[in-house]
N, C-alpha and C positions, 0 to 999 in steps of 0.2 A: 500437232506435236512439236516442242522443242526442236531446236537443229542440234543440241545435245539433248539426250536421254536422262532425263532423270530417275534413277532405280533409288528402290528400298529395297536393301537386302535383309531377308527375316532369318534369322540364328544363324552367331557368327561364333559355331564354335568350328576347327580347324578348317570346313570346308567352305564356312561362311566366310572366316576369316579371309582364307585364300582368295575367295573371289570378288572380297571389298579390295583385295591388294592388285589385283587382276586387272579390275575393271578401273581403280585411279590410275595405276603405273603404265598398263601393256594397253589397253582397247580402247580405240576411235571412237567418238561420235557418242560418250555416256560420260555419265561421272555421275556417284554414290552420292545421291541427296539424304535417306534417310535410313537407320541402321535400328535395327532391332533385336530383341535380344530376351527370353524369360528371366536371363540373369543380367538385372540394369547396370549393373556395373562394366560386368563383360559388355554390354553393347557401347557405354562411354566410352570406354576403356578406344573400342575398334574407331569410334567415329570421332575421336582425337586425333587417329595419324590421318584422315582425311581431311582437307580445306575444305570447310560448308557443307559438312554434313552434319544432320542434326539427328538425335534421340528420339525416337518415339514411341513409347513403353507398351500399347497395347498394339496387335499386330494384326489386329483388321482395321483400327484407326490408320496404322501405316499403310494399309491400301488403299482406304479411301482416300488419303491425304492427295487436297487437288496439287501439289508439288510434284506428285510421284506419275511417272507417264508406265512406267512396269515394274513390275518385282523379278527377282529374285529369292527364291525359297530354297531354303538349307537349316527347318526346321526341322523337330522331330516328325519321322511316318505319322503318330495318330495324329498330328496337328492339321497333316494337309487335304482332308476334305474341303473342313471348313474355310481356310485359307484361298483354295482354288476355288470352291466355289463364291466366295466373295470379291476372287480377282476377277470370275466371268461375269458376277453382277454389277461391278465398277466398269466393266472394259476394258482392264490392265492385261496387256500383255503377262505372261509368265514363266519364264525360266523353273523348271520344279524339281530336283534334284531328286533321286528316289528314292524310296519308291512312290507313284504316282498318289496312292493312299496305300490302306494294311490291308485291305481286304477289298474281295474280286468283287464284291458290290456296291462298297461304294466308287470304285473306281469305276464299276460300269455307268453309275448315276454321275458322276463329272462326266464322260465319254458323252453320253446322253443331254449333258445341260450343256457341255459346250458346243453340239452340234445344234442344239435349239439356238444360239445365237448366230448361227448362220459364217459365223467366223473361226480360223485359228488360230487361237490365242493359247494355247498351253503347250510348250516344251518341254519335253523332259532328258535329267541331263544322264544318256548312255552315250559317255565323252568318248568312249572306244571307236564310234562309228566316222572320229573326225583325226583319231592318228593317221599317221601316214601310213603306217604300215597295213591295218585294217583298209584305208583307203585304198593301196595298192594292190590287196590279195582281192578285194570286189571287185575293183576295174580289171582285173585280170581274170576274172570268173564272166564278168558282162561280156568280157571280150568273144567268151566261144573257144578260145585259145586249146585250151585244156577239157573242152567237150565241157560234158556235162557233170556235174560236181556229185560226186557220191557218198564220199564220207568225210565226217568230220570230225577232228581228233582236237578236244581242247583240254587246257591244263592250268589252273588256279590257284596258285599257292601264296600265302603271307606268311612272313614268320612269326606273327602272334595276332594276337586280337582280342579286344576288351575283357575283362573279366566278367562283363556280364554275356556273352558271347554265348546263345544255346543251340542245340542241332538244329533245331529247326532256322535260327537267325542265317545257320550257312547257307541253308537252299534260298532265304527269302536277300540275302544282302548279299553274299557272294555268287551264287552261282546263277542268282539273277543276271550278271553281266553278262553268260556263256551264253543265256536263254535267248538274249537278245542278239548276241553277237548271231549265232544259228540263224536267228529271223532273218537278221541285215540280210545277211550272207547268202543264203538260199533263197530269199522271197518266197517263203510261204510260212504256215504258220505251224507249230509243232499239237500235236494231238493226244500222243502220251507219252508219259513218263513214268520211270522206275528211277529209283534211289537205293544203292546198294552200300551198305556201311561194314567194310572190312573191320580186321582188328584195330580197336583205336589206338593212337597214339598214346605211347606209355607218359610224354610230357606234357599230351594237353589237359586243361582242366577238369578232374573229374568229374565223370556225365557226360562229356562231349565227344561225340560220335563222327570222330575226325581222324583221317578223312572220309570222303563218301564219293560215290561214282554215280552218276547221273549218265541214265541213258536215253535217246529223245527220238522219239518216230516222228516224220511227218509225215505232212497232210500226202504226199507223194510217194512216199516208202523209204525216203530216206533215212540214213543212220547216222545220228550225233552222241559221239561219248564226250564225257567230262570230267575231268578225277578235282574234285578241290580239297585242298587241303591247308588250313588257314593256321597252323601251329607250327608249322617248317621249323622254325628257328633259326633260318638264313638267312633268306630275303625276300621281293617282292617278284613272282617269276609270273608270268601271264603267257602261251603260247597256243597256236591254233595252227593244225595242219588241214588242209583240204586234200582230199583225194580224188582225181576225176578222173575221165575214160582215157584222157590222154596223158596224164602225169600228175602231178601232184605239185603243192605249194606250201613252206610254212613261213611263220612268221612268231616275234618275240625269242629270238634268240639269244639278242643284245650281246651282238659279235659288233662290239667297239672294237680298243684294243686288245688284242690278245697275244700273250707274250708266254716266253718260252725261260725256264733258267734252271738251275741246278737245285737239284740235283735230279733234271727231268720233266719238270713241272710249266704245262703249258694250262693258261686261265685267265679268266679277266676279271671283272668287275659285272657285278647283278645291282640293281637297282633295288635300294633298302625299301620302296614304298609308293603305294600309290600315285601319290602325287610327283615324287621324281619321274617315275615310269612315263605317266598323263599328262605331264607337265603343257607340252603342247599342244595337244588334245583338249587341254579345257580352254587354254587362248583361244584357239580356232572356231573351237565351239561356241563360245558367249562373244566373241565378236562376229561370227555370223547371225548369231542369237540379234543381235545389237542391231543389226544390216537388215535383218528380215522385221526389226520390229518399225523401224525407219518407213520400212518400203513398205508397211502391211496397211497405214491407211489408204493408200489407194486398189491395191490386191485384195484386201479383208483374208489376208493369211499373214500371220507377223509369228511364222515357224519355219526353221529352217533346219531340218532334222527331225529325229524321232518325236510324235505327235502322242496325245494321250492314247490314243488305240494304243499305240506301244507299250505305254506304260498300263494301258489293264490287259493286253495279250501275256505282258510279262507275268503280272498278279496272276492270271490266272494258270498257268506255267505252274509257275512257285507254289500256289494252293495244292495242285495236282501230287507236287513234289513232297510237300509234307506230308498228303497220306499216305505215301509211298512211303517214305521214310518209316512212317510208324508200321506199314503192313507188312513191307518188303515184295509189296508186290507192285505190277506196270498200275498204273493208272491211267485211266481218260481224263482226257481238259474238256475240262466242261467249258464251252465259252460261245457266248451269241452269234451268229453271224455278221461277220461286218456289211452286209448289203443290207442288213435290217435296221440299219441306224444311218439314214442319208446325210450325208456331209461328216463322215468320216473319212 
């Protein structure tokens, strides 16, 4: 491997975008050799602001491409089977943003082929798990500090989202991040869930059954609730309290400044959006991304974070969550055992 990294990033629409800007400007030891894109123009367009990076219009030719040492994927969900499964038959490392694929089966079948190669090579990107503040509320749970953690209060909110945005996109694209954050946070894996849809929002688009309250058992008896709500009309708000035997922790308050004035009015500023919020979170993440793919020829693990189990424990979470949705009742996660799949 290169002493720099050469990445193809495949679809650079806003988050592709971002992290072709990411990986020239902020992170070590890489630079954007090859940009892809279903819209050729849109990919020109991105691998114009980089020096030496070139176009390359079909996006398993850009895996294969002997120039390219890993990818980056921030293509559309139904593209990334076949994608991942041709980065594990090249050897590329892969960055996979989510979700791992659309469905609990075939994401079980990538789970399955990349443990047949005896390596790990798929990353998937739950950038939450590399804020600081998530980082800090974990190491303060590993710590023992606060006993043992028993509940978990999380809260999800955007002030809009696509107009092709449907109920079920909330449980599979938003509240997939709670799903995971739960996993991080408690180490274990969640069993069932219910989906509970108050009165919807009179501003969001009709049909959309927002917001919704997810509530999550695990494997232990723990309790996880989650209110998301993707039509706010404010801003970007993301918080998680933990509750444990000996006190309690939260985090996403986004206590910056906060100031005081007339006539009474004490408030600060929220953060309009994903990426303001993650901003750091995805730095740290694709440059550890970057560090663990460096170091993975000699290790045969170029993962440093959440691994595909992740991303099909989350799929199949979320599958759980949409029949819920539709029944109104708890549902079971159906999901394999991970000791029946070695080198997971």
């Amino acid at each position: 491997m290169n002493s720099e990294l050469r990445i193809a990033v495949l679809g650079v629409g806003r988050m592709g975008a971002d992290h072709v800007q990411r990986i020239t400007r902020t992170i070590s030891g890489a630079r954007v050799a090859v940009v892809n894109d279903y819209v050729t123009e849109r990919a020109h367009e991105i691998a114009d602001t980089v020096p030496g990076a070139r176009v390359v219009e079909d996006p398993l030719d850009a895996i294969a491409d002997p120039e390219v040492d890993a990818v980056v994927l921030a293509t559309p969900g139904p593209t990334h089977e076949k994608q991942l499964l041709a980065c594990l038959e090249h050897g590329k490392p892969v960055m996979c943003e989510k979700p791992l694929t659309t469905s609990v089966e075939t994401s079980l079948e990538v789970v399955r082929a990349e443990a047949a190669t005896g390596k790990k090579l798929i990353q998937v990107g739950f950038m939450r798990r590399f804020d600081r503040e998530y980082e800090q509320l974990k190491a303060l749970l590993d710590s023992g500090d606060l006993g043992r953690a028993l509940v978990v209060h999380c809260a999800h909110r955007n002030p809009d989202v696509p107009s092709h945005f449907d109920s079920a996109m909330i449980v599979r694209d938003s509240l997939v991040h709670e799903v995971d954050v739960a996993r991080f946070l408690l180490d274990e894996e969640i069993t069932k869930i219910q989906i509970i849809a108050p009165s919807a929002n009179p501003a969001a688009p009709e049909g959309l059954r927002d917001p919704q309250i997810a509530i999550f058992t695990t494997e232990s008896g723990r309790h996880v609730d989650a209110e998301v709500f993707v039509t706010t009309g404010v801003a970007y708000e993301v918080r998680t309290e933990v509750v444990a035997e000996r006190g309690s922790a939260m985090i996403g308050l986004d206590v910056g400044l906060v100031r005081t004035s007339a006539p009474g009015v004490r408030g600060g500023t929220i953060t309009p959006g994903f990426i303001e919020r993650f901003g750091q979170a995805y730095d740290v993440e694709i440059q550890r991304w970057v560090d663990a793919v460096h170091a993975g020829a000699e290790t045969g693990n170029y993962v440093d974070g959440p691994g595909a189990w992740d991303g099909y424990a989350a799929a199949a979470v979320c599958e759980a969550g949409v029949l819920s949705l539709e029944s109104g009742e708890p549902v079971t996660v159906d999901m394999v055992a991970r000791a029946d799949i070695p080198g997971t």
